[in-house]
C-alpha positions in Angstrom: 96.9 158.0 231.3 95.8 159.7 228.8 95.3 163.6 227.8 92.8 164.9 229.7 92.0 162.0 231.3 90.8 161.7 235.4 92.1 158.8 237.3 90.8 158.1 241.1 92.4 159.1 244.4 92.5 158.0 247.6 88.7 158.5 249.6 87.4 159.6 245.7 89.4 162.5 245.3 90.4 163.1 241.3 93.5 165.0 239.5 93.5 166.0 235.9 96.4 165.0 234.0 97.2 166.8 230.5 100.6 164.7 229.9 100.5 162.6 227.2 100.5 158.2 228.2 103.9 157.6 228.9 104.5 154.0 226.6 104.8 150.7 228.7 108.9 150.2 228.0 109.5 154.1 229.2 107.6 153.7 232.3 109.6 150.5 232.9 112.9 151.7 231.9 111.6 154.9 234.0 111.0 153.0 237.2 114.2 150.6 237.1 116.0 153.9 237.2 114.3 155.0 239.9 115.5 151.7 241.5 118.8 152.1 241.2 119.1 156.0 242.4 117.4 154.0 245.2 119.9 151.3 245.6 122.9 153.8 245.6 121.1 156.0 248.1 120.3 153.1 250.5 124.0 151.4 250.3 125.3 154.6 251.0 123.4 154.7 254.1 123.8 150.9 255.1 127.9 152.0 254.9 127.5 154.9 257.4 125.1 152.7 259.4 127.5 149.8 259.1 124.5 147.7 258.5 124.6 144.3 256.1 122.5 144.0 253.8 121.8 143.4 250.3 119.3 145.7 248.1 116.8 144.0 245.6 114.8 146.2 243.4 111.5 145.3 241.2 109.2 146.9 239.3 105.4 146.3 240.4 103.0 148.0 238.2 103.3 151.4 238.5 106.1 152.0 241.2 109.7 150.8 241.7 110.0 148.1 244.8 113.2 148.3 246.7 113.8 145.9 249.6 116.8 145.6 252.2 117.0 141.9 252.7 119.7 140.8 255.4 121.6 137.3 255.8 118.6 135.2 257.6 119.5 137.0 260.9 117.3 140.3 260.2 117.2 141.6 263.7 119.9 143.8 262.6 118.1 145.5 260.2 114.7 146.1 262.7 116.3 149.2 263.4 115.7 150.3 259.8 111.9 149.7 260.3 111.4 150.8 264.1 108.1 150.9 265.7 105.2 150.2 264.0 107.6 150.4 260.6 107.9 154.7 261.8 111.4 154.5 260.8 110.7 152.7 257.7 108.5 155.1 256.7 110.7 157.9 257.1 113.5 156.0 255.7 111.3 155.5 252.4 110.5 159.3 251.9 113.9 160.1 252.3 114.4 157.6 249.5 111.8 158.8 247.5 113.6 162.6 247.9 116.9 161.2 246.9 115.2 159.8 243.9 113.8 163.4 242.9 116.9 165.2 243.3 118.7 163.2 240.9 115.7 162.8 238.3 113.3 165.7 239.0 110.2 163.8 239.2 108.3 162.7 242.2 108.2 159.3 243.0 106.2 157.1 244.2 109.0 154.2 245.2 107.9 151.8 247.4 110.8 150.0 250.1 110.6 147.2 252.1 113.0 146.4 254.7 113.3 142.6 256.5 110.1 141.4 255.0 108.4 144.3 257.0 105.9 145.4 254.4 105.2 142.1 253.2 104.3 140.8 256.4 102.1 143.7 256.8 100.9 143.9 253.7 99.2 140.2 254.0 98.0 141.1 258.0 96.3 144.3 256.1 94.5 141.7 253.2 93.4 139.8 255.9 91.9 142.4 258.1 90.2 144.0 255.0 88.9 140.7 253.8 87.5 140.2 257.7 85.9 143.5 257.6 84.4 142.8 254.3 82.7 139.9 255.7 81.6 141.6 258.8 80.1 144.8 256.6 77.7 142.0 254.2 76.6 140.3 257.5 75.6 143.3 260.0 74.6 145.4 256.4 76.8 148.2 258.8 79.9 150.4 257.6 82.5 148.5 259.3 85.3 151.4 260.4 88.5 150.8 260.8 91.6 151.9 263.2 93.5 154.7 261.7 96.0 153.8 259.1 99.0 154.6 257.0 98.3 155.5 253.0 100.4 152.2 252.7 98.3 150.5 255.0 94.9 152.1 253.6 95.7 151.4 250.3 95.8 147.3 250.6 92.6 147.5 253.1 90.9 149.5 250.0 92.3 146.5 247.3 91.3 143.8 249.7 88.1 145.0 250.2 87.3 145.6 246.5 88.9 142.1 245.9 85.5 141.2 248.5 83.6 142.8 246.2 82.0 145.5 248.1 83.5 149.4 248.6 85.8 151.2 251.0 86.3 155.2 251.9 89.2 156.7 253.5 87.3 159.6 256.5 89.1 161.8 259.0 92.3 163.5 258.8 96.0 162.6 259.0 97.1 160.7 261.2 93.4 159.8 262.2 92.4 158.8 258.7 90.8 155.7 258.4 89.5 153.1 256.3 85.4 152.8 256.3 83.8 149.8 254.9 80.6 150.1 253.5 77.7 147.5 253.8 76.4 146.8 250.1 
């Protein structure tokens, strides 16, 4: 981004930002670093968990992508995600907190554990491209059960992908995603 720049927020919330763009090779070099405080963190806890598992790490646009993958037999691992991925989620913010401590910045890392997110994340597409389809044929805001950021945040992408717009109404942990008809 650059100086002075706005760049759009969840439900159409804005933040100014007066740092300079940060170039394409620092924001890369930035977020595999990010991944491998992450990796360190998360073996660390696999060891006192005496979980197996093996940690891949990507970079995906603008966020580091860490993922516990297990041996084919990932039942082991489900207790790493919990219900509804709860366990997940506070697994991933711990993550993220590990991450500042060591580099000072907030991050925005995003884990995976078992396949979990990605499984969810194509449910989520699906379900946004539905209610896509349902908003241009009733010309009515479709809205949605109350959601996650995560799970928000691919509704929102699929819906745009349907070509029509999404807001995020209510508040935590009641906020949901509101498709709009045309």
């Amino acid at each position: 981004m650059t100086e002075g720049t706005t760049s759009a927020v969840d439900a159409g919330q804005t933040v100014q930002s007066a740092e300079p763009a940060e170039s394409a090779d620092t924001l890369v070099a930035r977020l595999e670093q990010e991944g491998e405080i992450a990796a360190d963190y998360l073996e660390g806890l696999l060891d006192i968990a005496d979980l197996d598992g093996d940690i891949d790490m990507d970079v995906e646009g603008d966020r580091a992508l860490v993922s516990i993958v297990g041996d084919g037999d990932d039942r082991t691992l489900q207790r790493l995600v919990g219900q509804d991925g709860e366990v997940l989620e506070a697994l991933q913010e711990l993550t993220r907190l590990a991450v500042h401590r060591e580099t000072g910045e907030r991050s925005r890392l995003m884990l995976d554990v078992a396949g979990f997110r990605a499984r969810k994340r194509s449910e989520l597409a699906e379900l946004g491209a539905e209610a896509a389809e349902q908003a241009k044929r009733s010309g009515e805001p479709v809205k949605l059960r109350p959601m996650t950021p995560f799970e928000r945040k691919v509704v929102h992408d699929a819906v745009a992908a349907a070509g029509l717009r999404s807001e995020s109404e209510g508040e935590e942990p009641q906020r949901c995603v509101v498709v709009l008809a045309g």
